[in-house]
C-alpha positions in Angstrom: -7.8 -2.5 37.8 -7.2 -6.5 37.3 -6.9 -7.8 40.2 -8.0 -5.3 42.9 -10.4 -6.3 45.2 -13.5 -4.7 46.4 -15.3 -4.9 50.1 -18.7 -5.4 50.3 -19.2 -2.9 53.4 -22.8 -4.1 54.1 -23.1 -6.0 57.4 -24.8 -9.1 56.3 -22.0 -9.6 53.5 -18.5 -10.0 54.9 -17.3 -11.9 51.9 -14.8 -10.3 49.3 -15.9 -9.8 45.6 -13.5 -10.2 42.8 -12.6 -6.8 40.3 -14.1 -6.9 37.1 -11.2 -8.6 34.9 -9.4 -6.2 31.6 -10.6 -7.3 28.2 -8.2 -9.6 26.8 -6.0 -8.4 24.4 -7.0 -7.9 21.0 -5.8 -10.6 18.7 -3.3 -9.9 16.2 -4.6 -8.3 12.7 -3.5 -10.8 10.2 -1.3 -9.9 7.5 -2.5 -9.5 4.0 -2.2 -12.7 1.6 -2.1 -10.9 -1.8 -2.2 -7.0 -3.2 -5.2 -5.2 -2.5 -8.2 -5.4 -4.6 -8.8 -1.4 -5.0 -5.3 -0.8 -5.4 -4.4 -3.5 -7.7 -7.3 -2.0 -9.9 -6.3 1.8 -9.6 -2.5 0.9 -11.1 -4.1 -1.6 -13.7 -7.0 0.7 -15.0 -5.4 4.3 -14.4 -1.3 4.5 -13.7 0.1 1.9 -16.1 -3.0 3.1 -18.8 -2.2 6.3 -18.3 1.6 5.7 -18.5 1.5 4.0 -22.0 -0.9 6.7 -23.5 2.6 9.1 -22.6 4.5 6.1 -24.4 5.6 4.2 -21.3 4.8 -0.1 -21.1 5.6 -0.1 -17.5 6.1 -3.8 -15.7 5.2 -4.5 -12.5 8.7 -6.0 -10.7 7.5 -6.4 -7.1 3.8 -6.2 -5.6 3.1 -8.1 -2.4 5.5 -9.5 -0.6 5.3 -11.9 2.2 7.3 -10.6 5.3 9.6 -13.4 4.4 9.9 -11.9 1.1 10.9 -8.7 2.7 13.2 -9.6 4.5 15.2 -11.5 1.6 15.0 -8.0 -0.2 16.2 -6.3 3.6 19.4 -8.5 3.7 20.4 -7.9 0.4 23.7 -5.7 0.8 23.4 -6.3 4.4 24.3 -10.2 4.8 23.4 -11.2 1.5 25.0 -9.8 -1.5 24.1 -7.5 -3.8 23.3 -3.5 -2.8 21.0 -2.4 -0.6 17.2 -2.1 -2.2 15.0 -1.3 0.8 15.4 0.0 4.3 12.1 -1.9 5.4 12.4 -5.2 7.4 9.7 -7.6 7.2 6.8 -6.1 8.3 7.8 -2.8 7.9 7.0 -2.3 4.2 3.7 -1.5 2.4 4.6 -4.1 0.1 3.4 -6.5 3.0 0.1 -5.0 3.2 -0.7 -5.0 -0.6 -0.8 -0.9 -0.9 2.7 -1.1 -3.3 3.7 -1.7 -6.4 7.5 -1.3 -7.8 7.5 -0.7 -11.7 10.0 -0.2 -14.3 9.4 0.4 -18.2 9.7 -3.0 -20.5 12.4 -1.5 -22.9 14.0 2.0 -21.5 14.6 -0.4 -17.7 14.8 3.0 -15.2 15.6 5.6 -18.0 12.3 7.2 -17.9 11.1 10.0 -16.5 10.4 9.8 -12.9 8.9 13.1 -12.4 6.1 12.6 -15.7 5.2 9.2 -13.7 4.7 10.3 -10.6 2.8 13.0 -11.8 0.3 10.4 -13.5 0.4 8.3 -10.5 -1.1 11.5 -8.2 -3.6 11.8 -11.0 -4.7 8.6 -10.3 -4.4 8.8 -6.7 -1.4 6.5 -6.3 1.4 8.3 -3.8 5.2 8.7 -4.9 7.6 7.4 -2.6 9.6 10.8 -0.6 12.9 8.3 -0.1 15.7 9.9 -2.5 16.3 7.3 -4.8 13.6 5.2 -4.7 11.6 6.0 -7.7 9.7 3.1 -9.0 8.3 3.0 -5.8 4.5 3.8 -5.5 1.9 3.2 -3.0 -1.6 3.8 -1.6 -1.1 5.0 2.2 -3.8 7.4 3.0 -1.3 9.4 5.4 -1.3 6.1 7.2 2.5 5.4 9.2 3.0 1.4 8.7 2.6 1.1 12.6 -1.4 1.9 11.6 -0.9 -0.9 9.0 0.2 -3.0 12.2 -2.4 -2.5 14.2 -5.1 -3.2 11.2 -5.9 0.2 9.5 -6.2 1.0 5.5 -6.4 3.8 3.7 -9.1 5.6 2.1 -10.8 3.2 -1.1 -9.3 4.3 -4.1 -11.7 5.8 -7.3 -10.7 6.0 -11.0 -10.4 9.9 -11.8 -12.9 8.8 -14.6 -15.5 5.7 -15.0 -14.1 5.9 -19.0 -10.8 4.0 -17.6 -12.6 1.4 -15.9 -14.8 1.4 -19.6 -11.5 1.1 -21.2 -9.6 -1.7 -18.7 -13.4 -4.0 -18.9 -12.9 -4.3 -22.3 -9.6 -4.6 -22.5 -9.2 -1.4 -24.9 -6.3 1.1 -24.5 -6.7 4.6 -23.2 -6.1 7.6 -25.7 -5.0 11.0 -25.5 -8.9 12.5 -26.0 -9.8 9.6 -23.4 -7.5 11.5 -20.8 -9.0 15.2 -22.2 -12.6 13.5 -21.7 -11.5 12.5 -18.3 -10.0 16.0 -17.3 -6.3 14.9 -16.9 -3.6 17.6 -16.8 -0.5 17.4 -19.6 2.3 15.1 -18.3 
């Protein structure tokens, strides 16, 4: 209704009244400046834990990334070379909103099994990527689409499957095979 007008139909008034005015628009939602909190501590104190009790000393290789960032890692293969890594511009990745991590194991590099991590990374709450191909990707999205992540949604806070791996990450001790049976975790 901004900018209709309105008649005051009493006699004594014959003056016009403005239309109440729209809201303005909400403000953008600022981007993220580093990985979230929650989920930084879910892949520290459960997946990459978890991981090395199964024998894996998985490395982070990319985290957050600024959408300048991303888009480096968009162009490569495209105008840049190399081969193509992502199909996210910047913007368009979770990496920009903290909620990803990209791993790969210290001395086997991407000859691990795929299907044992991302078992341990539902355990711990952390979601596989579905795109064929990608992996070492895993993030936190809550069933969020990244247009929700544009318009300033997050998912769901993250809990540790058991308080004994947040025990174990405080003091800086390593999980265990009867940690993980204390804690109720399937077999991987």
């Amino acid at each position: 209704m901004a900018g209709a007008l309105f008649w005051d139909i009493r006699p004594d008034k014959a003056s016009v009244i403005p239309a109440p005015t729209d809201p303005p628009p909400a403000a953008p939602v600022p981007l993220p400046s580093a990985m979230n909190g929650n989920f930084e501590t879910q892949i520290s104190a459960c997946f990459i834990p978890v991981a090395a009790v199964y024998g894996y000393e998985l490395r982070i290789t990319s985290g957050f990334r600024t959408v300048e960032e991303q888009d480096q890692v968009y162009q490569q293969g495209r105008t840049v070379n190399g081969h193509i890594v992502t199909e996210a511009p910047g913007g368009k990745s979770i990496h920009n909103y903290g909620f990803a991590v990209d791993v790969v194991d210290r001395s086997r590099g991407y000859e691990i099994n795929w299907l044992r991590l991302r078992g341990i990374a539902r355990f711990c709450g952390v979601e596989e990527n579905d795109e064929v191909g990608d992996w070492p990707h895993f993030e936190h999205r809550g069933a969020l689409e990244i247009e929700a992540f544009e318009a300033g949604a997050r998912p769901p806070t993250l809990i540790l499957p058991c308080g004994l791996m947040a025990d174990r990450a405080a003091a800086g001790e390593p999980l265990t095979l009867q940690d993980l049976k204390e804690c109720g975790a399937p077999e991987f």
